[in-house]
C-alpha positions as CSV (number, residue, x, y, z in Angstrom):
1,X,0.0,0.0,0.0
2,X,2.7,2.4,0.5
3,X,4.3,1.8,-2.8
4,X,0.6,3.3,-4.3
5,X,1.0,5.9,-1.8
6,X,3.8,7.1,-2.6
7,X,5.2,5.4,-5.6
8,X,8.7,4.5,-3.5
9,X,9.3,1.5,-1.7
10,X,9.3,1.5,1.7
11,X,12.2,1.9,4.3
12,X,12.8,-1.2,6.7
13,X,14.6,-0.6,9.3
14,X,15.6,-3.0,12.5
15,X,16.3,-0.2,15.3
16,X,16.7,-1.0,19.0
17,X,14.1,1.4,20.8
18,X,11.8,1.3,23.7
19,X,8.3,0.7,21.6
20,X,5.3,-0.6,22.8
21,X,5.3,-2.7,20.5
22,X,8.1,-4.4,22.9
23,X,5.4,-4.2,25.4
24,X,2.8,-5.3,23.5
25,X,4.4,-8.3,22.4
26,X,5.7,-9.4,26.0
27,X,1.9,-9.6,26.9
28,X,0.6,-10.9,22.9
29,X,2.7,-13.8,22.2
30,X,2.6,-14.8,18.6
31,X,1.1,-11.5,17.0
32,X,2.9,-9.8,14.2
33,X,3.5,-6.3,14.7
34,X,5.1,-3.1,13.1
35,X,5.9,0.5,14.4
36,X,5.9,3.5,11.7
37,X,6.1,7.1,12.2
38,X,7.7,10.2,10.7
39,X,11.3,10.5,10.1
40,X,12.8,11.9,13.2
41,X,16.5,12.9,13.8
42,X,18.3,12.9,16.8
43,X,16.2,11.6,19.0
44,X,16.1,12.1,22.9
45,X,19.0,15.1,22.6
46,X,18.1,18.7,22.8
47,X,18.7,18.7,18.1
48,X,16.0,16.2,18.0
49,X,13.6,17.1,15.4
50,X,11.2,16.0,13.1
51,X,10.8,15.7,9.4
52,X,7.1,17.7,8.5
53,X,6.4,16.6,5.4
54,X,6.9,13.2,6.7
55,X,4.5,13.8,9.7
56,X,2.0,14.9,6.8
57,X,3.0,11.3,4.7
58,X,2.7,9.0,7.8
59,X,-1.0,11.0,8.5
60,X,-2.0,10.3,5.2
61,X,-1.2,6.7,4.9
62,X,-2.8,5.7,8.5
63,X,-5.7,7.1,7.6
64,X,-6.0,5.3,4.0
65,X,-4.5,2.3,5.8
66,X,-7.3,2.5,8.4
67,X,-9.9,3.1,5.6
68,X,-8.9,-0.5,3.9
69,X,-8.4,-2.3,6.8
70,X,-12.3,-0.8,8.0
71,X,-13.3,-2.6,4.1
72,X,-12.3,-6.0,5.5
């Protein structure tokens, strides 16, 4: 769905982070999970900022991602 988003592949990355997903998955065994947000940059330190046209991307995808999923 991204790629007819966006017409770019998508970026995988592995980070290590505190997600919930983390959380989520301690208390969930077996379910599949993802985390996906806006390009940020230097996180946690007094440059950390945030990309805003990726806020605007990541808004826009949820949503249509939310619509399909809604369809069934």
């Amino acid at each position: 769905m991204w790629r007819e988003l966006s017409g770019a592949e998508p970026e995988i990355n592995v980070i290590h982070a505190g997600l919930e997903c983390g959380v989520i998955g301690d208390r969930i065994a077996g379910m599949e999970m993802i985390s996906l947000g806006p390009t940020i940059r230097d996180p946690h330190s007094p440059r950390e900022r945030v990309s805003l046209g990726s806020v605007g991307r990541t808004y826009d995808f949820l949503v249509k991602l939310l619509a399909r999923l809604a369809q069934g």
